[in-house]
C-alpha positions in Angstrom: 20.9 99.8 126.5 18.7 99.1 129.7 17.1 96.3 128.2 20.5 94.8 127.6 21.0 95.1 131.1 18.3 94.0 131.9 18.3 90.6 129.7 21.7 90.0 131.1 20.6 90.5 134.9 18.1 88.1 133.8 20.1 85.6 131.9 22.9 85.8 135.3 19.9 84.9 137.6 19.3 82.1 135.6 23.1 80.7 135.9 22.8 80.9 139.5 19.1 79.0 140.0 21.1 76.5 137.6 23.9 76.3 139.7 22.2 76.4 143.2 20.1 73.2 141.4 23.3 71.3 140.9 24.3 72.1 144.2 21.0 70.5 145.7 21.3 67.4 143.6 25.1 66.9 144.4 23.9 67.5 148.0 21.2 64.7 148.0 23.7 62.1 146.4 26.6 63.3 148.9 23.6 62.2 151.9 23.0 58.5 150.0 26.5 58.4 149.8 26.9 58.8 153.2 23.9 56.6 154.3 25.6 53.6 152.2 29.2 54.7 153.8 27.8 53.8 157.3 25.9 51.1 156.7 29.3 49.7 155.8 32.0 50.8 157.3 32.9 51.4 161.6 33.9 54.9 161.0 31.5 57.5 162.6 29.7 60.6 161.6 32.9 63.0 163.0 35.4 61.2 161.2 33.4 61.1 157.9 33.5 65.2 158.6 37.6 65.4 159.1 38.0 63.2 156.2 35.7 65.4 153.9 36.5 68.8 155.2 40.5 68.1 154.7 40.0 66.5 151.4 37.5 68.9 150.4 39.5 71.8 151.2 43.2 70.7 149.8 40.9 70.5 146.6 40.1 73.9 146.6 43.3 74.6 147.8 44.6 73.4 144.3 41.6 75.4 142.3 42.3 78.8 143.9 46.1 78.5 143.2 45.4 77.2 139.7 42.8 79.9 139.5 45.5 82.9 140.4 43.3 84.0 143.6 45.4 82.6 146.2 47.5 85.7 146.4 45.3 88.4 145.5 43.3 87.5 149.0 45.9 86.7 150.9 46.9 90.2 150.3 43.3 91.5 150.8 43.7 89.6 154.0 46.5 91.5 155.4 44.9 95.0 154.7 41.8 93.3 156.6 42.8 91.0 159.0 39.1 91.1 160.8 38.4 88.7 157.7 40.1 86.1 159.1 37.5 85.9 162.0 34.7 85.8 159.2 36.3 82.8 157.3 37.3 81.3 160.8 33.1 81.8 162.3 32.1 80.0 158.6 34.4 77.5 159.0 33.9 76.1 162.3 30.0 77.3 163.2 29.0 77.0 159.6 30.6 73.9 157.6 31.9 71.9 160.4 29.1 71.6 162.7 26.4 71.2 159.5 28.2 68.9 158.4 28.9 66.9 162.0 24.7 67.0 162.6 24.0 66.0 159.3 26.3 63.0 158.9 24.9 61.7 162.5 21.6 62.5 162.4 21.7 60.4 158.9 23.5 58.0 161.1 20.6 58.1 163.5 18.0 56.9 160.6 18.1 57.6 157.1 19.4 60.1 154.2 15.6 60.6 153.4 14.5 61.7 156.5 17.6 63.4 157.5 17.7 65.8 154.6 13.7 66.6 154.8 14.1 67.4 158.6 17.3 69.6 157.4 15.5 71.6 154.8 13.9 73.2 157.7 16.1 75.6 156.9 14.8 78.0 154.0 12.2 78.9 157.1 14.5 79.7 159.2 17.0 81.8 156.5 13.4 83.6 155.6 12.8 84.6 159.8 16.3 85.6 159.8 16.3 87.7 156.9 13.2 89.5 157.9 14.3 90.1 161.7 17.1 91.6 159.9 15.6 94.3 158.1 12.9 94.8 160.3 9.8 93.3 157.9 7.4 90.6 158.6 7.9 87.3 156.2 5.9 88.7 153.4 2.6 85.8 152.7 4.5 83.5 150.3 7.0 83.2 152.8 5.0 83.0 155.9 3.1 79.9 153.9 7.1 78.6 153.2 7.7 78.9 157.3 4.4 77.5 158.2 4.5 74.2 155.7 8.1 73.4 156.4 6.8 73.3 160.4 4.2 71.3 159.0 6.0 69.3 157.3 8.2 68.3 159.8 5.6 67.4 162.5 3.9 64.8 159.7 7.1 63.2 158.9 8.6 63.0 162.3 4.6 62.0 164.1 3.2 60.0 160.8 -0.1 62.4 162.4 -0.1 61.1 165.9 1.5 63.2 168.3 2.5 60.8 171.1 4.8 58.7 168.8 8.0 59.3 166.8 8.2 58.1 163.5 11.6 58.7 162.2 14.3 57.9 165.4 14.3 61.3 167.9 18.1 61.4 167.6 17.6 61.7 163.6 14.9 64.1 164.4 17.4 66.7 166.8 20.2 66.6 164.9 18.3 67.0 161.5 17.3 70.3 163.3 20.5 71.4 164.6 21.9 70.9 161.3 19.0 72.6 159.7 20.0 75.6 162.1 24.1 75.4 161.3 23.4 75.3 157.0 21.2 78.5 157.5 24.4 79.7 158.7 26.0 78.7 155.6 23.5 79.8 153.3 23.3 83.1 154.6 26.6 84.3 156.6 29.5 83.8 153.4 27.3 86.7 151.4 28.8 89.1 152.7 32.5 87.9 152.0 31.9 86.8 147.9 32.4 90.8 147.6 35.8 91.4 148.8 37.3 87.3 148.2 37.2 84.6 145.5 34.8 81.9 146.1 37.5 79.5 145.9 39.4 81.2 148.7 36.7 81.6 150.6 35.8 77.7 150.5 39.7 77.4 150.7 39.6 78.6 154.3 36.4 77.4 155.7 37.0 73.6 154.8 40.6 73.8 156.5 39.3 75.4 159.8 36.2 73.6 160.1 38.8 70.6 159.5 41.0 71.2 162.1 38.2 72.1 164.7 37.1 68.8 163.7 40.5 66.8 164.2 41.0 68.4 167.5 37.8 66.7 168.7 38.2 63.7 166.9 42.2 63.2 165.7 41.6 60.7 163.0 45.1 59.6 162.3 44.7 56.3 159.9 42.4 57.9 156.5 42.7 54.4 154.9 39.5 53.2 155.8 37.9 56.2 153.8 40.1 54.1 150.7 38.5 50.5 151.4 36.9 49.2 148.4 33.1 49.1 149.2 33.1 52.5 150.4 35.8 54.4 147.9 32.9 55.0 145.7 31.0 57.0 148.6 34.1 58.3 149.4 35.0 60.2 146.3 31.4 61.4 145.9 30.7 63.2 149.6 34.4 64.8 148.3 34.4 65.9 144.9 30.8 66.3 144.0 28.9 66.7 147.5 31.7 69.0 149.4 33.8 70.6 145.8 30.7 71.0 143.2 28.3 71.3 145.6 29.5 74.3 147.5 31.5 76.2 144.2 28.0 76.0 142.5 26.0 77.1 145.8 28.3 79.9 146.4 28.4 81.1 142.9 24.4 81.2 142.9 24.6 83.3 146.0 26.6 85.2 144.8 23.4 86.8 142.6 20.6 85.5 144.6 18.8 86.4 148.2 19.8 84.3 150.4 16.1 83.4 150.9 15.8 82.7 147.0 19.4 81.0 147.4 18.6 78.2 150.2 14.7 77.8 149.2 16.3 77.2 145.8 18.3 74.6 146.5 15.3 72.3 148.5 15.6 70.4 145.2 17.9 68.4 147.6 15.1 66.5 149.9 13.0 65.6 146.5 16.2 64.4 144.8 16.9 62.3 148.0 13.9 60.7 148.9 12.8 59.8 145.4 16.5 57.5 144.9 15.8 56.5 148.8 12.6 54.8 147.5 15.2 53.0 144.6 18.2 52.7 146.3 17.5 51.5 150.0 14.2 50.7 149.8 12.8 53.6 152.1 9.1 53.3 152.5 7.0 56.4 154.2 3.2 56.4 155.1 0.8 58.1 153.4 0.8 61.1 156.1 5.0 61.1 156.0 3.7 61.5 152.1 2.0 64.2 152.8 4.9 65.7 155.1 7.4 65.5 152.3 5.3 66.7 149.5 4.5 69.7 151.9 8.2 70.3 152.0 8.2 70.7 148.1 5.5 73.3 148.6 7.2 75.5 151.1 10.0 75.2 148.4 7.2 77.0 145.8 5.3 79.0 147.5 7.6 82.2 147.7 7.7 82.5 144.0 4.0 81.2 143.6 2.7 83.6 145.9 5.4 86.9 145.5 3.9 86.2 142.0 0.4 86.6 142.3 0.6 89.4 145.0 2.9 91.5 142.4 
């Protein structure tokens, strides 16, 4: 009987590294898209935002009704009206604003170097996780926090310290951003208990939305429709925004959030590897080195948790 629960604790794990993966390569294709999406079009990084949040979340608007949850939580939500200020928090301070930096500071150089920079973030989940139960980052973690700083400095300096290789607007809001998806990859945990995924996503996209429109009232969304971009258009929606986030959510749903977000840093390899394809990115030997550091922080948790055990 206990093994049985074991293998399928085991085999549940599994489905969610799987899904957290998919979420990290819709993610990496959703920053290409949006790289090609500005390199043609006049619309900016906080209309790119309304359109996907609004899109993304009558979406999964449709999915939770089709799904039977809309209901159930809505009820939930009147025994506990404090959740609204939960979903409201994620919304605005967690999907809005990561998705604002991200979309400019890819504006501000490339999807490459944007989504390195942004995978800052595993460091910063593990430093919150440990402040929060009163541990210090245990040695495969500490390496994680101290090759993503690393990392960072190479790909940003290419090694010399008084010159910026990657644009410093790119560089800030790359780590703003990084700072606003550790809000996402660790503050909706606590919600997947009491509400459906799908309602959960439901509400987020439509606040952070809003909060977006009332800086930025985007009235005229046919520009999003215009032939050359329709293709990026569809995939920041449906597969970046809709897959990306049902799959993430569903991983955390049985992960850490430290195993959760260092997971999904399959998102910077995906992206800089099609870069080199698709746009013709080229980095230096010590940005090399930068970015392949970044795929060790992504390791060295497991590597390390594993050989200390």
């Amino acid at each position: 009987m206990f093994s049985e629960i074991r293998k399928e604790g085991e085999s549940m794990k599994a489905f969610a590294v799987l899904m957290v993966l998919i979420a990290g390569t819709m993610w990496a294709g959703c920053g290409l898209a949006a790289q090609d999406f500005f390199r043609k079009s006049a619309l900016d990084s906080m209309d790119l935002t309304v359109f996907r949040m609004f899109s993304a979340g009558f979406i999964m608007f449709c999915v939770c009704n089709i799904r039977g949850q809309w209901k159930p939580a809505i009820r939930e939500m009147k025994k506990r009206p404090v959740l609204w200020l939960g979903l409201i928090f994620y919304g605005i301070v967690g999907l809005m604003l990561m998705h604002y930096t991200y979309f400019a500071s890819i504006a501000a150089g490339n999807a490459a170097a944007a989504t390195v920079i942004q995978y800052t973030c595993p460091a910063i989940v593990i430093i919150w996780v440990s402040l929060r139960h009163r541990r210090f980052p245990g040695k495969g973690e500490l390496t994680a926090v101290i090759l993503a700083i690393a990392d960072v400095f190479l790909l940003v300096t290419g090694g010399d310290i008084h010159k910026i290789a990657v644009p410093a607007d790119c560089v800030y809001l790359g780590l703003v951003s990084a700072f606003f998806f550790a809000v996402c990859a660790v503050y909706p945990k606590h919600l997947m208990g009491i509400l459906d995924n799908s309602f959960i996503l439901t509400i987020g996209m439509f606040t952070g939305a809003i909060a977006a429109w009332l800086v930025d009232p985007v009235t005229d969304f046919s520009g999003f429709f215009a032939r050359d971009v329709l293709f990026d258009s569809i995939w920041i929606v449906v597969c970046g925004t809709v897959v990306a986030f049902t799959c993430y959510n569903a991983g955390l749903h049985y992960l850490s959030e430290s195993q959760a977000s260092v997971t999904a840093t399959v998102e910077p390899a995906v992206s800089v590897i099609a870069s080199l394809f698709l746009f013709n990115v080229r980095f230096d030997w010590l940005q090399a080195i930068g970015i392949i550091m970044v795929l060790l922080a992504i390791a060295a948790p497991g590597i390390i948790g594993k050989k200390g055990e």
